[in-house]
C-alpha positions in Angstrom: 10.6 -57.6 -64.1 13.3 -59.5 -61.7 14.8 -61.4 -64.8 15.0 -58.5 -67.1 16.8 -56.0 -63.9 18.7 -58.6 -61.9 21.2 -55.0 -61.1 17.5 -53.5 -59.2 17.1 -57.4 -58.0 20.6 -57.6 -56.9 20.1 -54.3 -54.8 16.4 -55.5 -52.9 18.7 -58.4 -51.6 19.8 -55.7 -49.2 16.5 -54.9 -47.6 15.9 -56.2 -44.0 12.3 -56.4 -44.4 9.3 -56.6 -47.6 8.5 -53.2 -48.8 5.7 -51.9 -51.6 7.2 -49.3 -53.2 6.4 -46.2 -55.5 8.6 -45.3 -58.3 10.0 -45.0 -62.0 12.7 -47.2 -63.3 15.1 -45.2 -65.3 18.1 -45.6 -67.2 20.4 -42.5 -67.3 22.8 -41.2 -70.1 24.3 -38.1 -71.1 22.7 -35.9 -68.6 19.1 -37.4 -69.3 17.3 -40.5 -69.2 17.0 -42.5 -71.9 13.4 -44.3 -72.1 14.2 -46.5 -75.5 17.5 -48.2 -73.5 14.8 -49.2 -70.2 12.6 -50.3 -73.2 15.3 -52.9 -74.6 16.6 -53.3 -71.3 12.9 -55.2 -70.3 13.5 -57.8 -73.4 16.3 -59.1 -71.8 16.7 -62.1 -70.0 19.1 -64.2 -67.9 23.0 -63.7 -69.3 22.1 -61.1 -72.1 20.2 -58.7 -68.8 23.4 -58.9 -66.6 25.6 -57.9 -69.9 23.1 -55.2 -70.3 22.8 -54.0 -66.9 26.7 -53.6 -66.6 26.5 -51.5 -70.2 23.7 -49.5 -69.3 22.8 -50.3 -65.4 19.2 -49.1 -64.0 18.1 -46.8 -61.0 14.4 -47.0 -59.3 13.5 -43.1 -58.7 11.2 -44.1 -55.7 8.4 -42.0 -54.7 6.3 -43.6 -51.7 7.1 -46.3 -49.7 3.4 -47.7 -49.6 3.7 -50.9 -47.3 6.5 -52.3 -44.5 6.6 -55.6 -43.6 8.7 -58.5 -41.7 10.7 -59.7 -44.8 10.6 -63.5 -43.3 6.7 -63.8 -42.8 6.4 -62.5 -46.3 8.8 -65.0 -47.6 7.0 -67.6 -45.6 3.7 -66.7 -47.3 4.6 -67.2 -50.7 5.7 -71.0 -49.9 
């Protein structure tokens, strides 16, 4: 899902640690959400999912935060 929301990517950068979270990804317009825009926004990839998430950009609705960790350890693990 990174390569397809590189705006919700950009914004996990910020974290100081690993978290597991709960939630919907939505895309809003006129005073709503419009599911068929998240639907095209999850074909895209690389240049043409930028250009789409400055035209229609995405939010994460999150519900739980399920898991906390140390951001570096969980880095660590994954090499």
């Amino acid at each position: 899902m990174t390569g397809a929301f590189p705006d919700l990517a950009d914004a996990a950068t910020g974290l100081s640690e690993a978290v597991v979270l709960d939630g919907e990804l939505v895309v809003p317009h006129e005073g709503g959400l419009h599911f068929a825009e998240l639907q095209r926004r999850a074909r895209h990839r690389g240049r043409s999912a930028a250009e789409a998430a400055a035209v229609h950009p995405a939010y994460m609705i999150v519900f739980d935060v399920l898991e906390t960790g140390n951001w570096s350890e969980y880095v660590s693990s994954l090499t």
